[in-house]
C-alpha positions, 0 to 999 in steps of 0.5 A: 422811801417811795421816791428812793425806790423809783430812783433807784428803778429808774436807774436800773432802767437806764443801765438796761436801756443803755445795754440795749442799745449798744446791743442794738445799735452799738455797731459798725454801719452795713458796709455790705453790698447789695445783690441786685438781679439783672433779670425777673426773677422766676421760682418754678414750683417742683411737682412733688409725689403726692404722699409727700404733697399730702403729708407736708401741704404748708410746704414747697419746692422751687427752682429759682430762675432768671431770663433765658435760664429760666426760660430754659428750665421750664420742662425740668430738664436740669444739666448743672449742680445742684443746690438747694437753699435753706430759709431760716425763722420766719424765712421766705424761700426767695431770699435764694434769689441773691445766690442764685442771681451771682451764680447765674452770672458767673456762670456766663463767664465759664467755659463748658456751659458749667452753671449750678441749679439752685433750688429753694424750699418753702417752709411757709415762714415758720417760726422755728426758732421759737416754736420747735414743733416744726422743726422735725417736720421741715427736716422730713420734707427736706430729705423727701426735697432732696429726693426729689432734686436728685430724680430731675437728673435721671437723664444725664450720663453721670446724675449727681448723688448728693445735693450741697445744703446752704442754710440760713438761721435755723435752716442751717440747723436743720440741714444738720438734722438730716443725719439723725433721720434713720433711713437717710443716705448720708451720701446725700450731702456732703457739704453744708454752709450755715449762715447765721444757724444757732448750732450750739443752743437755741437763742429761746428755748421757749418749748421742750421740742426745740431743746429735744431736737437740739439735743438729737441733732448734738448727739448724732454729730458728736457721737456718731463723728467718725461716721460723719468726717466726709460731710464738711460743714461750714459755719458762717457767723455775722459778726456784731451787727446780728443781735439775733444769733450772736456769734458764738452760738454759730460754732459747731459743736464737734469733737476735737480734730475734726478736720471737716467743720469750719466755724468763723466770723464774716468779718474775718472772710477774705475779700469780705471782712463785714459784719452782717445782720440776721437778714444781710449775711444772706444778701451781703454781695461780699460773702455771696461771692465767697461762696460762689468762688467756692461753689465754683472751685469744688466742681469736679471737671470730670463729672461737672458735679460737687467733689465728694474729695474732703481733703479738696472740699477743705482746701478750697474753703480755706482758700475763700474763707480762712486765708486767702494766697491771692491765687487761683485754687490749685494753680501751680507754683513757679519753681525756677526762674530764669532772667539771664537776658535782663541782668541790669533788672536785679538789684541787691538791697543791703538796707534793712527796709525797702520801699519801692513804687514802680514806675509808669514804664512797664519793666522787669524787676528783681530785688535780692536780699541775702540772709547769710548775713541776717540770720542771726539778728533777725527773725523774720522777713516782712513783705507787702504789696498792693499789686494782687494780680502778681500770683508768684511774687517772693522766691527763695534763691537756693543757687545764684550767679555773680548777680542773678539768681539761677535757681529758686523755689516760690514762697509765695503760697504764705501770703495773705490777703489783707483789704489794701495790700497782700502781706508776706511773712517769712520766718528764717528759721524755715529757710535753711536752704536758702540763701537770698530772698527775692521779691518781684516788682516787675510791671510788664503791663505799665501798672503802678504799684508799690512794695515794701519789705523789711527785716524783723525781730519780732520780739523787740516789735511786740509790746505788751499792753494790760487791760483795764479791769472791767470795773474801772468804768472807763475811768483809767486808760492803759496805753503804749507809744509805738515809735514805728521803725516797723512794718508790723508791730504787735500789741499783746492785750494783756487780762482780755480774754472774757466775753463781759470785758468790752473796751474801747482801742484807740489808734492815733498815728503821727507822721513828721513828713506828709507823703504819699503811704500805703494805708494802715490795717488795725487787725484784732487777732483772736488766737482761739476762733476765727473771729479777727476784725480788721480796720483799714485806715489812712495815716495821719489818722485817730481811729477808734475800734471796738474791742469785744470777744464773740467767745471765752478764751479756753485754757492754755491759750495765748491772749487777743493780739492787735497787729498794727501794720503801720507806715515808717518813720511814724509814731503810734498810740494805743490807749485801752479804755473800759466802755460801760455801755458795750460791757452792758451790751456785752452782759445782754448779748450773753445772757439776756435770756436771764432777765425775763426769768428774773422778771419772773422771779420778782413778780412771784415774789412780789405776789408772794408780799402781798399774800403774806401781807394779807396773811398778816393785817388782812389789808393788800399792799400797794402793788408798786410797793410790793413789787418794789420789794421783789429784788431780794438778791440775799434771798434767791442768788445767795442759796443758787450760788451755794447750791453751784459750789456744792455741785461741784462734790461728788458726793452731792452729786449723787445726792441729787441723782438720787432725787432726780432732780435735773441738772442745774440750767446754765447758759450755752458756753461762750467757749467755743466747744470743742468736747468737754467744756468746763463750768463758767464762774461769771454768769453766777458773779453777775447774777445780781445784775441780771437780777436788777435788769429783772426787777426793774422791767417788772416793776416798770411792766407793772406800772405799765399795766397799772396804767393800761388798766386805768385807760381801758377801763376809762373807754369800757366804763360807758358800756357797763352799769356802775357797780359798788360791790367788790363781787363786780366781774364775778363768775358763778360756780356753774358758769365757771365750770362751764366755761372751764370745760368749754375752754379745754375742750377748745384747747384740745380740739384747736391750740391750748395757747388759745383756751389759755388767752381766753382765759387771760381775757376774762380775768383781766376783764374781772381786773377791768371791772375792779378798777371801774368800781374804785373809780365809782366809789371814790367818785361818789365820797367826792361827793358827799352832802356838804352837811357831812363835812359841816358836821365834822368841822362844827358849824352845823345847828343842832337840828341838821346833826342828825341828817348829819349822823346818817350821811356819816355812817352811809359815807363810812360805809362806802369808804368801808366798800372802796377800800375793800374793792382797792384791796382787792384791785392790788390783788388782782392786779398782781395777779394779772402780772403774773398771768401775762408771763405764760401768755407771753412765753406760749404766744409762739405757739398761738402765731403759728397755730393762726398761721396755719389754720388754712392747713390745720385747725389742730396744732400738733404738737402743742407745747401747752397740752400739760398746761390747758386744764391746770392753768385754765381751773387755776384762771377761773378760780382765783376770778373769785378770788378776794382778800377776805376768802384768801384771809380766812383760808387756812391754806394761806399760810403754805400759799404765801411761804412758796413763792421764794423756794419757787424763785430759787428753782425758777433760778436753778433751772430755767434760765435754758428751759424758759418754759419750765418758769411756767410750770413753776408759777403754776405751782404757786398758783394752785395752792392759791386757788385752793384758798379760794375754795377752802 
């Protein structure tokens, strides 16, 4: 039975680690460029009032610099628009170096002297993201840093009045958490990018003021949205490579039409198109010229500051960061053309396709194509070129000659930027006016390039392909065959549309002639966010791509679409195939936040077992056994599923307000918000999978401690006297009660985390000296008088039996003690399991008090005020604790019956609310305690 349990966890393991690793590593390589800065850079602290300085000691302003620039700015007598960087958890302010550094170069290609002043703020590398104590403090010196930015230009004629916000991480969530200041100007800011910011929940909401700040922050934004529709706010994702903040949770929560909040994936960026990791979003060279480019384009030139316009603020994001014209931001449209001197330059194309490489000598160009006579048969006209410096390129010819067209209007401002080649799609039924296509192929500069157009019908080019179900493992494949007498062809994957499917597309293109083509795009198309991932490839070619969602689909929308822009007269596969290791990894992505609670959950009930085994033969099982024994899925994910579908009625609902219970914890949403979001099914469906991944990472940490403590306790065993009594690491009363007040006088004064970590250490100390013990005694039964074991096997004489009989009942007597000290040992040791979850889930709090210490030797506010006195009396009483008192305690009983209904609540609310799972162990801890003393 003991090896079946440990195959069986040793499977779990494997699927655990199997998801972790295509979570971590199951990606596409960094295919980001670097910023490099071609001078020293140089970060000028900005002087700040001296309330402000005294208030906030930990912080800093700072102005970034390069060169003569920097050399420039020393006085503080600043000329160009200002922006100010946001570091995120554990952030440092000189990652505004990259941003900084692009737009310092830029700016020595423009006219006017137009340049930006980027400053960045100190937040002395704070973990925000795990502790929230911190999170309002940074947004009050951020208003106070606005502030002050906006005095430095005092002397100008025309000041800015607002600061424009780049937030990296939990930066960018505090950039929105100005507006939730009472007294803050909102004309102050006006526009916010967020890089890699988690705005829809916290990734660990390991204390209550990171979820209360969160909360505020929603609120003010979706409550107060009308008051707010001038501020645009831009969010970035970094696609799969952040492990950190998946994507998903960089969507803006924001009601319905909101037109001035953008949520997108880096990888669907023009002129971008990577994925970025946590720390690479903020270097990447690719989006660091995004936002350049827009940062350039929003200037007014009248003021040399930042548009306050929303309608212009939104057209030049779209333009960088949604579709790409492959034009300049407000560049006029050519509305007529006029070739009258270069009529052999117009060419009517009667085929359904052309392709068409200029030639090396520059000339004009000009092909026609009537639509009088494609109305009907086709839909839409299909249009390609890899020459991008060509901004008009497709017109539509409303009058015409015998030859030429005399009159047209340009249809170019449709194109998309793809990485290869722009693209051009028409729909006929837009162009009733218009009686010819033209497409432009001239090359006045000598310049090669090659366009290829053609007539579609898209119905009879889009195909649709079922997804294997997510329980076939990869073991059935659905695929198409695309004979491509296309352009442009669309595969509709049909049953794909939640975040837990993952598959693997492969793409295998064939040709009968080898010549020279443009490349092919695979683009994976997302209707409901901008999360479109794109792959550019040679032909002949096999490729492989990743299909996974960063979001659900909502309701009444159409499924993922794979666009293959293909060569002709070449033939193309698509296979699907379930991949268990990215559904794994996809299952952690979402909701790896329910394994340490399950984890939890097993080791409560596995300190549960043992009680109950106490209860009964007064004996401690084996802590491996009992652990083992902790996956009750029947027991815990059966009433939480039940008590899910009664919450669905009113009328229990009411119920449960009368208790005033809170509400059930669900994880964030995988749909993107946009107002009311509907309860999801499937995290409740694969509860007993997280249920395993929890059981199996408690049983494996327990035998991980099993063996720290054996190793400790071999190192530390020289430095104590051996001992044969199980009340070895002990504490006296009064000393338990001195060291209890001292304890929580120290929390008080200092951190609770640190008290509490104390009091941790001496009971894994009492742990350590337990262990010490049982090593003794079973060394001293190893060896006993030989006689002993003579007498037993017969061959002793007479007069030696009854040296014989002493030595045997001195052996019984130390066998009594050893299983005694063992007995207690698997106790203690399931204790000192259950005691590590607290420390882990409060050590955010103690980092950043030790962080700290040169500014404060109080944290405030400390996360474990409520728990310093209940957990440290719990510590230093069950110190004592021992099988024997826990067998003659009549609260045993009641101790040992609410470890399960304690399990259901862990499950019911913490799986948001980590650090409610505290707050539940100790309530199983303290009638515990109480067994100790009465």
């Amino acid at each position: 039975m003991k090896l079946v349990t440990v195959a069986f966890y040793a499977l779990a393991l494997g699927l655990l680690a199997v998801g972790l690793r295509e979570l971590l590593t199951g990606f596409e390589e960094n295919r980001c460029s670097m910023t490099y800065m071609f001078e020293y850079p140089e970060y000028r602290r900005v002087a700040l009032p001296r309330r402000v300085a005294r208030l906030y000691p930990a912080y800093g302003l700072y102005l970034y610099g390069e060169g003569l620039y920097a050399q420039e700015t020393r006085a503080l007598k600043l000329t160009g628009a200002p922006v100010l960087f946001l570091p995120g958890n554990a952030g440092s302010y000189k990652q505004a170096r990259s941003l900084g550094s692009v737009a310092l170069r830029k700016a020595e290609n423009m006219d006017g002297g137009l340049h930006f002043n980027v400053f960045t703020v100190d937040f002395n590398e704070e973990l925000v993201a795990l502790y929230g104590g911190s999170l309002l403090r940074q947004t009050h010196f951020l208003h106070e840093s606005i502030k002050a930015i906006l005095r430095l230009y005092k002397h100008l004629k025309t000041p800015p009045q607002s600061v424009v916000l780049v937030g990296h991480s939990m930066g960018g969530v505090v950039a929105r958490a100005l507006f939730t200041l009472p007294r803050f100007n909102t004309n102050l800011v006006s526009l916010i990018i967020t890089q890699a910011s988690p705005h829809l929940a916290p990734v660990l909401a390991l204390d209550p003021y990171l979820l209360d700040f969160y909360s505020a922050v929603r609120q003010k934004w979706v409550n107060h949205a009308k008051k707010l529709r001038n501020v645009t706010v831009l969010s970035v994702g970094g696609g799969y490579r952040d492990y950190q903040v998946r994507s998903g949770l960089t969507s803006l929560p924001c009601p319905p039409g909101d037109p001035n909040k953008l949520s997108l994936v880096a990888t669907a960026v023009p002129r971008t198109w990577v994925s970025t990791d946590h720390l690479s979003i903020v270097w990447c060279k690719e989006l660091v010229l995004a936002t350049v480019r827009a940062f350039f384009d929003l200037i007014d030139p009248e003021t040399r500051q930042f548009t306050v316009n929303p309608e212009k603020k939104m057209a030049v994001l779209n333009h960088h960061f949604i579709r790409h014209p492959v034009r300049m931001v407000g560049e006029t449209q050519d509305t007529s053309i006029s070739i009258s001197d270069f009529p052999e330059a117009w060419s009517e194309v009667n085929t359904l396709r052309l392709a068409y490489s200029t030639p090396k000598e520059g000339q004009v160009k000009y092909f026609m194509f009537a639509l009088s006579s494609r109305r009907k048969a086709y839909s839409h006209f299909y249009c390609r070129s890899n020459n991008l410096e060509m901004t008009s390129w497709v017109y539509g010819c409303v009058h015409k000659n015998s030859s030429s067209c005399v009159h047209a209007v340009d249809l170019s401002m449709g194109t998309e930027l793809l990485p290869p080649y722009k693209v051009l799609i028409l729909s006929l039924s837009d162009l009733s006016s218009v009686t010819h296509l033209v497409v432009s192929a001239s090359n006045l500069n000598g310049k090669q390039f090659t366009v290829e157009c053609e007539w579609q019908r898209q119905e009879s080019q889009t195909v649709s392909l079922p997804a294997p179900h997510v329980l076939s493992f990869g073991l059935s494949v659905s695929d198409v065959s695309v004979n491509s007498s296309g352009l442009l062809h669309t595969i509709r994957l049909q049953h794909f549309h939640q975040v837990y499917q993952a598959f693997r597309i492969t793409v295998a293109s064939q040709c009968k002639v080898h010549k020279d083509r443009l490349p092919n795009v695979y683009r994976l198309n997302v209707p409901w966010f901008r999360e479109d991932s794109l792959t550019t490839v040679s032909v002949p070619s096999v490729t492989e791509i990743s299909g996974m969602l960063h979001t659900s689909r909502p309701d009444n929308t159409s499924g993922v679409l794979l666009q293959l822009h293909t060569a002709p007269n070449c033939q193309y596969k698509v296979s699907l195939r379930t991949s268990l290791p990215k559904v794994l990894g996809q299952i952690l992505r979402f909701c790896g936040a329910m394994v340490p609670v399950y984890t939890a959950v097993t080791l409560l009930l596995a300190c549960g077992g043992q009680l109950s085994s106490i209860l009964a033969s007064g004996r401690a099982t084996d802590m491996s056994q009992v652990v083992g024994r902790g996956l009750q899925p029947h027991k815990v994910n059966l009433p939480v599923y039940i008590l899910h579908i009664l919450l669905s009625c009113s009328c229990f609902q009411e119920v449960w307000s009368i208790l005033y219970l809170p509400p059930m914890d669900t994880l964030p949403p995988t749909i993107p918000d946009e107002g009311v979001v509907p309860a999801e099914e499937w995290p409740h469906l694969l509860s007993p999978l997280h249920y395993i991944f929890g059981a199996a990472v408690a049983y494996w940490g327990s035998t991980l401690l099993r063996l720290l403590m054996r190793v400790i306790s071999l190192i530390l065993a020289p430095l104590h006297r051996p001992s044969v009594s199980r009340d070895c690491g002990t504490l006296r009363l009064r000393t338990q009660l001195l060291i209890s007040v001292c304890l929580t006088v120290m929390g008080g004064m200092s951190c609770g985390a640190l008290s509490i970590s104390a009091a941790f250490l001496l009971h894994f100390y009492r742990v350590l000296r337990l262990q010490m013990t049982e090593r003794s005694l079973s060394h001293m039964l190893n060896l006993a008088p030989r006689q002993h074991k003579e007498a037993e096997n017969g061959t002793v004489e007479a007069e030696s039996l009854s040296k014989s009989k002493e030595c045997n009942s001195a052996t019984l007597l130390s066998e009594c003690v050893l299983q005694e000290v063992r007995d207690d040992l698997q106790l203690h040791l399931c204790l000192s399991a259950l005691f590590t979850l607290p420390l882990m889930l409060i050590a955010p709090s103690l980092i950043h008090w030790i962080r700290n210490l040169r500014y404060s030797t109080q944290l405030d506010p400390d996360p474990c005020w409520p728990l310093i006195v209940p957990l440290i009396t719990v510590y230093m009483l069950l110190i004592n604790c021992n099988t024997l008192k826990l067998s003659n305690s009549k609260f045993l009983p009641l101790a040992s019956c609410l470890p399960l209904p304690l399990s259901i609540a862990m499950v019911t609310f913490s799986p948001l609310h980590l650090y409610r799972v505290t707050y539940l162990l100790l309530a199983a801890l303290v009638p515990l305690a109480l067994c100790c003393l009465l």
